[in-house]
N, C-alpha and C positions, 0 to 999 in steps of 0.2 A: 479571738479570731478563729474563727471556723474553715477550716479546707475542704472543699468537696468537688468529688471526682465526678463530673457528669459533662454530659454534652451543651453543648449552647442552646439548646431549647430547656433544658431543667434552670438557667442561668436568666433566659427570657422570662420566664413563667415566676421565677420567684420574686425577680423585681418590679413585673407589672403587678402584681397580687402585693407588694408593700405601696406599691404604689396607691392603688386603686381599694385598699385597705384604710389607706391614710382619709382618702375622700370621701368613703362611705361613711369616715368617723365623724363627717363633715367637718376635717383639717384645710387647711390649704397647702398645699402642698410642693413644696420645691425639688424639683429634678436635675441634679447635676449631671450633666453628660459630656463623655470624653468621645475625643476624635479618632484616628487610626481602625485600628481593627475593629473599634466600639459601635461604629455608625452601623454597619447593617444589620448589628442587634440591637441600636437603639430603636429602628425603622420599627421592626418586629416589636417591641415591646413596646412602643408607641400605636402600635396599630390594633395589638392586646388592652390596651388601657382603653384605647376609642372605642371597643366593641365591649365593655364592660362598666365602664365609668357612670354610664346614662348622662341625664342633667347633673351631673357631677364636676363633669371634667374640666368649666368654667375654671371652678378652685386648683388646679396646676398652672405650673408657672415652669417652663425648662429653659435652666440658661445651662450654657460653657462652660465647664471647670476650668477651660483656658481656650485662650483664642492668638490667632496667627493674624500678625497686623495686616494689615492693605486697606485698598479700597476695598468699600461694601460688592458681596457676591464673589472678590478674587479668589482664585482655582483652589487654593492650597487654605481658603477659610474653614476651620470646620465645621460651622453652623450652615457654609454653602455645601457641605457636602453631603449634610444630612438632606437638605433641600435636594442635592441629584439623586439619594438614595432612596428617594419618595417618601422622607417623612410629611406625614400630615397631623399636626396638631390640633386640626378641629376648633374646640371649641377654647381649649386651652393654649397658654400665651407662650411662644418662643421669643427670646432676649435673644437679639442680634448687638452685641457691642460696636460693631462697626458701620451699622445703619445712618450715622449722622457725617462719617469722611471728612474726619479734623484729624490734625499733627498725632501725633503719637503720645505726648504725655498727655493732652486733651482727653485722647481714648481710654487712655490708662484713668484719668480721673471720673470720665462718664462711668468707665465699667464696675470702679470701686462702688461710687452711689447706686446703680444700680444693684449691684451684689449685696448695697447694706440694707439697703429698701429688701430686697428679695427676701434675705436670713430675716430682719426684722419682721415680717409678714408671713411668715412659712410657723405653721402648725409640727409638721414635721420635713423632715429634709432628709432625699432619699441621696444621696452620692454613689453613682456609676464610673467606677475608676477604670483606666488603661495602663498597665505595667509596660512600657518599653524595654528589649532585652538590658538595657542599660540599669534598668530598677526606678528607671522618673515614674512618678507619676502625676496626673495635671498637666501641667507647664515648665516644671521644678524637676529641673537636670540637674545629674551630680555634677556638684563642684562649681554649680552655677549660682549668681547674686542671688536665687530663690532659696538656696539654699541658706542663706546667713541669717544670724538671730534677726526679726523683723516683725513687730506688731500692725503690717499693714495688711489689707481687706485683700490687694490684689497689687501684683511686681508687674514690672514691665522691666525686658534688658536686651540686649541686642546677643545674640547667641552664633551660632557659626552656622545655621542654617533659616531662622526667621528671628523677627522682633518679635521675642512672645512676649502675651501677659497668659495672667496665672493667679488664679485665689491661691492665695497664701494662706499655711497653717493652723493664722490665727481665726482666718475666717473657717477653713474645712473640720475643726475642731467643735464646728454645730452641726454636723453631718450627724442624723439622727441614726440613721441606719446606712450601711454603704457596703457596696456589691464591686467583688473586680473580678471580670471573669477577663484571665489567663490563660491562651493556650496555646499550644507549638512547641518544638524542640529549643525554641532560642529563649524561651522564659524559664528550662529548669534552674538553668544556676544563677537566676534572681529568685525564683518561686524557695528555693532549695535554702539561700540565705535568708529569707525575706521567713519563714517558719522557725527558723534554730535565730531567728533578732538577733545576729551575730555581727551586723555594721552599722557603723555611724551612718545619723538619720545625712550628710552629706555626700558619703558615699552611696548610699542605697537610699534617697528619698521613700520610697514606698514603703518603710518602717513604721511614718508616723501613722498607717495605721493600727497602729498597737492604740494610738492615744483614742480614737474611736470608741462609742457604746458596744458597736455590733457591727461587725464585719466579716462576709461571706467571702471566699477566694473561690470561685469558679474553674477549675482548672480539669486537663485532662493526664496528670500527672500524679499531683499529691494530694492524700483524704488526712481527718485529723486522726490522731492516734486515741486509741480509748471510743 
């Protein structure tokens, strides 16, 4: 795991360039993307891949590392908010899980098949994580049913603020390459534990990525040492 100190455009540029790296290899390629503070550099890095991809970009595929249940387009979805935030994927395919507005474990089992189809088909699988001051990352709050030993694709649990689902471990564990840019005063003392791996993956979700090939921490905080 790699720390580096830079602004959010060195953060943009490095994961459109794995991106758009992956397609020129003629891979197909899967783009995980997170919601919160992630969307208006997912926008931006979406919009660097569309001006560089050419006839490429067919070969991306970008779903959810997690998704907030409701109806399809509701306010608090993140794939609706990439949509207000002007993402345009062109030529390439956006995974909306809640496009078909059935029950909730229904959702939960479309999202799995879709996520296994997705890893199944992916050349390489870029992962764009969001650290909450809490240490989640995805969907997987501490101390929550995401966090418990589980070999499924993707959880679904009712939490004290949305129904999330959420890839689970066993699926983010094909994450070929994965990017979390961190930034603000309220992630040092996750950023802080989360370099000295000093808690339980329960306590601090955003641990497992130690289990990852290659992982970049975007931060405007902490660089690696050495």
């Amino acid at each position: 795991m790699k720390f580096v100190k830079g602004d959010k455009t060195v953060a943009e540029h490095a994961i459109a360039q794995a991106i758009c790296d992956g397609l020129a290899d003629g891979k197909r390629v899967l783009w995980l993307v997170s919601g919160g503070s992630n969307i208006q550099l997912e926008k931006d890095v979406m919009d660097l891949v569309r001006d560089h991809a050419g006839d490429k970009l067919a070969g991306l595929a970008v779903m959810p590392i997690d998704e907030r249940y409701g109806p399809p387009s509701h306010k608090d979805s993140n794939v609706q908010q990439l949509r207000e935030a002007g993402f345009d994927q062109g030529a390439a395919t956006l995974v909306d899980v809640l496009v078909h507005d059935v029950p909730f474990d229904q959702t939960v089992g479309f999202y799995t098949d879709v996520a296994a189809a997705a890893f199944a088909n992916a050349g390489v699988v870029v992962g764009q994580f969001g650290m909450g001051s809490d240490g989640h990352i995805a969907g997987i709050k501490p101390s929550s049913p995401a966090t418990e030993p589980d070999e499924s694709t993707v959880a679904g649990y009712e939490w004290e603020d949305y129904r999330r689902m959420t890839l689970m471990p066993a699926a983010l564990r094909q994450v070929t390459v994965a990017f979390m840019p961190a930034y603000g005063d309220d992630k040092r003392g996750p950023l802080l534990h989360l370099q000295k791996n000093d808690q339980p993956f329960a306590r601090l979700p955003a641990v497992l990525l130690y289990e990852l090939p290659e992982v970049y921490v975007y931060n405007d905080q902490l660089e690696s040492e050495g």
